[in-house]
C-alpha positions in Angstrom: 17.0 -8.2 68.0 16.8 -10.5 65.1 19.3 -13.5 64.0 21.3 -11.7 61.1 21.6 -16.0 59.5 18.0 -17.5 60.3 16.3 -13.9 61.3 14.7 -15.8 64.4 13.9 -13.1 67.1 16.4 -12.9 69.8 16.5 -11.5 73.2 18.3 -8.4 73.6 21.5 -9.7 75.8 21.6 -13.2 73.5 25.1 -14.2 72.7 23.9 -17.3 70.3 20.8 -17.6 67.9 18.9 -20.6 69.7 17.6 -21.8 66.0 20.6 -21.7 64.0 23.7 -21.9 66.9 25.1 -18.6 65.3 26.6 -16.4 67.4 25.3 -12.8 67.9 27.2 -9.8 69.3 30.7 -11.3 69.0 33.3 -10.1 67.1 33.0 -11.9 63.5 37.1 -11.2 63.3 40.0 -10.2 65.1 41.0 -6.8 65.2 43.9 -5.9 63.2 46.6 -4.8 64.6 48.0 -1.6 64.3 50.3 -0.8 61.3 54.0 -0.6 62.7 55.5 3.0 61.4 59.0 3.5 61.3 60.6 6.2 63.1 63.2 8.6 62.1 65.3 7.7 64.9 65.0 4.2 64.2 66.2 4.5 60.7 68.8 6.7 62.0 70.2 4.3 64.6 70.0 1.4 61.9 72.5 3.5 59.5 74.9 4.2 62.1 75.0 0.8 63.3 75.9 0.0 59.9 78.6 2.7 58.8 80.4 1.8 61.9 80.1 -2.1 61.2 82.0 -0.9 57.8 84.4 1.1 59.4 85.3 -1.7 61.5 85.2 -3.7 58.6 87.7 -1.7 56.3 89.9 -1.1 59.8 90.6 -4.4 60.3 90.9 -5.1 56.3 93.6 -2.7 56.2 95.8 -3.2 59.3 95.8 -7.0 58.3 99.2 -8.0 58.3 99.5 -9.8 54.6 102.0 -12.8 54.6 104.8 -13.1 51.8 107.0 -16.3 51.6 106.0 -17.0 55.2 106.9 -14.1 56.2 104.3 -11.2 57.7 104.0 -7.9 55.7 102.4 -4.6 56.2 99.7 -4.4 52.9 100.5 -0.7 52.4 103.3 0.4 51.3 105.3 2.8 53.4 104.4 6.8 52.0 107.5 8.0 53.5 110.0 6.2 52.5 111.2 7.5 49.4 114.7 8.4 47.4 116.2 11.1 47.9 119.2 12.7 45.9 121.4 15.9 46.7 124.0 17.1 44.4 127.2 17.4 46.2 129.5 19.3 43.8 128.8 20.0 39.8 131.5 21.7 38.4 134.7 23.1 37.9 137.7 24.0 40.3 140.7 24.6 41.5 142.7 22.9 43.8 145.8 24.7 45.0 149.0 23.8 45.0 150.1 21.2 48.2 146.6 21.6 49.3 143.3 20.4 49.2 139.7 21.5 48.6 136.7 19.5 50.3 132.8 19.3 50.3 130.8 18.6 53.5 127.1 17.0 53.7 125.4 14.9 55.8 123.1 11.5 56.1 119.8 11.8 58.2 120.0 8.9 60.9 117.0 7.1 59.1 118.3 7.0 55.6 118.9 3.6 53.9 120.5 2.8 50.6 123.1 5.4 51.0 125.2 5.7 48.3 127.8 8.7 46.5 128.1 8.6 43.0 130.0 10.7 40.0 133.0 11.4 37.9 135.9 13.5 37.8 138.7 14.6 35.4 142.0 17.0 36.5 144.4 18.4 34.9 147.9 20.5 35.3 150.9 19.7 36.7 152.9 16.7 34.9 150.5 13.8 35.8 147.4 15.6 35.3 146.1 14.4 38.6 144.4 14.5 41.8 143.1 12.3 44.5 139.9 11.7 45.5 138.4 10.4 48.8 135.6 10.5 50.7 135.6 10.0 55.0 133.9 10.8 57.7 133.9 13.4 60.5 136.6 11.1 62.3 138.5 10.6 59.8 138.5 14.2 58.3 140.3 15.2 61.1 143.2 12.7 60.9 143.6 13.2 56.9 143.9 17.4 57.9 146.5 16.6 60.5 148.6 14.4 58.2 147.8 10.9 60.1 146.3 7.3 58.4 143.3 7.9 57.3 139.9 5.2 56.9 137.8 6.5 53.9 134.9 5.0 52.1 136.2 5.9 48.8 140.0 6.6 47.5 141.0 7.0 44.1 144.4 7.5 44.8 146.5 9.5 42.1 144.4 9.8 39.1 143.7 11.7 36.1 139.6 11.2 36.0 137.7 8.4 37.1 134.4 7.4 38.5 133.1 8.5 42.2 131.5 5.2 43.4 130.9 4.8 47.5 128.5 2.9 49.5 127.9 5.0 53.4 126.2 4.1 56.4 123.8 5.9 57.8 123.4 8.7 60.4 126.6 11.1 60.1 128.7 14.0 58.7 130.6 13.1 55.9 133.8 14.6 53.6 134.3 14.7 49.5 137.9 15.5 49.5 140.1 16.7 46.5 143.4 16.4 47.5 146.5 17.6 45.7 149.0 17.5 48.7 151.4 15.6 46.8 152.1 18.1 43.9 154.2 20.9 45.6 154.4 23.6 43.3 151.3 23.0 40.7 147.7 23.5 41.5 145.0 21.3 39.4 142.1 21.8 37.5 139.2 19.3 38.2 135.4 18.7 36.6 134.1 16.9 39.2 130.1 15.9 39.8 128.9 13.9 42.8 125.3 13.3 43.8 124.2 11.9 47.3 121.5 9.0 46.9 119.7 7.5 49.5 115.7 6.2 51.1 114.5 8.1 53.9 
């Protein structure tokens, strides 16, 4: 074998040229190392890792209690709570003589904000009256049996007038027309009255 920098003749097993000190038979470089190749399953275990660290993320963004004035607030608003309305008489009747005509309805348990509100007008008799109120389930049954009863809304004896009544929440309640007082002359009423309230 021959020195490939001087060409001096070598032994076969010679490791260094003895001329020129250059060495023979080693490796001139290291060896590269391989090429690293991503896998599939890598890649997918790197996009998991990072959909969950956003659903963590947006998790904790949203159940973040925000603070208003000092005070703590939930940062979305509550879907379910929304108004609601029901019409509780639109219309025209006839209350009879000594007698009275009612309308029942109700308040769910959860409902805020309740309120009643409308207008009525009567007619016949010689005061063109009627009275109004509005009670609950209690109280219903005292007014029917003639004995003092608590009511949310009276109008007393009137010819029209407007329907106004804050309720609480949670029960069974009355609109009463009542023309007890008028012996002999049954009235005419227009009367609307809407139920309002957040549930």
């Amino acid at each position: 074998m021959f020195c490939p920098k001087c060409g001096k003749e070598l032994p076969d097993d010679a490791q260094f040229c003895v001329k020129c000190g250059h060495g023979i038979g080693t490796a001139s470089a290291a060896s590269a190392a391989p090429p690293i190749k991503s896998s599939r399953a890598g890649m997918w275990m790197l996009g998991a890792l990072l959909a969950l660290a956003l659903v963590w993320f947006l998790w904790n963004v949203m159940n973040r209690p925000a603070v208003n004035n000092g005070m703590r607030v939930s940062p979305l608003p509550n879907l379910v709570s929304l108004p609601r309305t029901m019409p509780i008489t639109n219309g025209a009747i006839t209350v009879r003589a000594a007698g009275y005509l009612y309308y029942k309805f109700s308040v769910p348990a959860s409902a805020t904000n309740v309120f009643v509100d409308g207008h009525f007008s009567a007619t016949g008799g010689t005061g063109n009256d009627i009275e109004v109120v509005i009670v609950n389930e209690d109280n219903f049954a005292n007014f029917q049996n003639h004995h003092d009863a608590q009511t949310y809304y009276n109008s007393g004896k009137a010819t029209q007038n407007s329907i106004q009544a804050v309720l609480p929440a949670g029960g069974t309640y009355y609109l009463v027309f009542n023309n007890g007082f008028s012996l002999l002359t049954p009235k005419a009423v227009a009367a609307d009255a809407t139920l309002h309230y957040t549930n």
